[in-house]
C-alpha positions in Angstrom: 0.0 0.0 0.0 1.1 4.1 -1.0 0.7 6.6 0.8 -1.8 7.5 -2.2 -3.4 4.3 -1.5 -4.0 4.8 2.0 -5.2 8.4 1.3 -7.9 6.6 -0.9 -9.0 4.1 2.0 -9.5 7.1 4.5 -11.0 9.3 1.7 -13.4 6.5 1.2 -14.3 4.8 4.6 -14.6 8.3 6.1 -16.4 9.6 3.4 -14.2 12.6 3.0 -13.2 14.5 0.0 -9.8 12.9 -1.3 -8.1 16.9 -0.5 -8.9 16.5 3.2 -8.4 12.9 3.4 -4.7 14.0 2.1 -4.7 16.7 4.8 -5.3 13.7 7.4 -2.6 11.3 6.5 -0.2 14.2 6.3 -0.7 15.3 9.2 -0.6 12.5 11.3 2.8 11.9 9.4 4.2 15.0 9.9 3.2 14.7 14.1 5.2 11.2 13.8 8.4 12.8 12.5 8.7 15.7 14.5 7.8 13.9 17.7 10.9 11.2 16.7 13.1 14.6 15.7 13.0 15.9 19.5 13.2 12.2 20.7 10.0 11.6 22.0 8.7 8.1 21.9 5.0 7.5 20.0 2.8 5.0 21.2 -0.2 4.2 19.4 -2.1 1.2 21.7 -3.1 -1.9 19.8 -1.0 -0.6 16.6 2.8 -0.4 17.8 5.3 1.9 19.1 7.6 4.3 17.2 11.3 5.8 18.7 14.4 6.2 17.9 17.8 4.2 18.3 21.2 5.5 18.4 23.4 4.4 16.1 27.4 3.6 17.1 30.2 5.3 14.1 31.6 2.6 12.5 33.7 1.7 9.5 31.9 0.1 6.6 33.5 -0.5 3.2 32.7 0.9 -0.3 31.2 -1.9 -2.0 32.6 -0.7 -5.9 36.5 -0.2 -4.7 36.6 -1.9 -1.3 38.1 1.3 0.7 37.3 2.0 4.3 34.3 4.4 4.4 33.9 6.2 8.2 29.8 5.9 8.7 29.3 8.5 11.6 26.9 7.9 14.5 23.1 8.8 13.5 20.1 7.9 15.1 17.5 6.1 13.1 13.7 5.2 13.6 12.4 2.1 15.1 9.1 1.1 14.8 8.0 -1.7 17.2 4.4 -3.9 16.2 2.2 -3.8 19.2 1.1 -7.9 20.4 -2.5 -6.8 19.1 -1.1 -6.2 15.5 1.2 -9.2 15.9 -1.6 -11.5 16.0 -3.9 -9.8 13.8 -1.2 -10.4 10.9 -0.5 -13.8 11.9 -4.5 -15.0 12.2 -5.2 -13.3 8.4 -6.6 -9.8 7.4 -9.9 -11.3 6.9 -11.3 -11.4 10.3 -10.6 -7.8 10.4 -12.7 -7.1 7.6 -15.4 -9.2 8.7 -14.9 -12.1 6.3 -13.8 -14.8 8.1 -10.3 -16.4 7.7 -9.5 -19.8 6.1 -9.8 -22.3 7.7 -6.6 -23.2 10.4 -4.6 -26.6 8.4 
């Protein structure tokens, strides 16, 4: 799924023009990214957590020539599934959707 895609789902489920729906998804974006910028943690229950790890410098090597490349420290986001989402991937989408899922083999 896009980000265009998803922007269709909510445009559609929420019966919202497509302009606002965009509006939506941006913005809870945007609130994810600056709240992992100042290195707050996000926690959305039954969905997963978002925060961010730090990173050691290390010394990696330039695939195409082979010479030591410095990679400095950096922190870089993590995003953790929730047990609730966990399951809900693992027992099918269809239950969520009110179809039912296959039958267990």
């Amino acid at each position: 799924m896009t980000k265009a895609d998803l922007i269709d789902e909510v445009s559609r489920l929420a019966e919202l023009t497509r302009k606002d729906s965009e509006v939506i998804v941006e913005t809870i974006f945007d609130s994810i990214v600056r709240s992992l910028r100042v290195g707050d943690k996000i926690e959305i229950r039954g969905f997963g957590s978002f925060r961010t790890r730090q990173r050691k410098p290390r010394v990696g090597r330039n695939p195409k020539t082979g010479d030591r490349v410095e990679v400095p420290a950096k922190k870089i986001p993590f995003f953790k599934p929730s047990k609730e989402l966990k399951d809900l991937v693992n027992t099918g989408a269809g239950e969520m959707a009110g179809t039912p899922a296959p039958p267990a083999q």
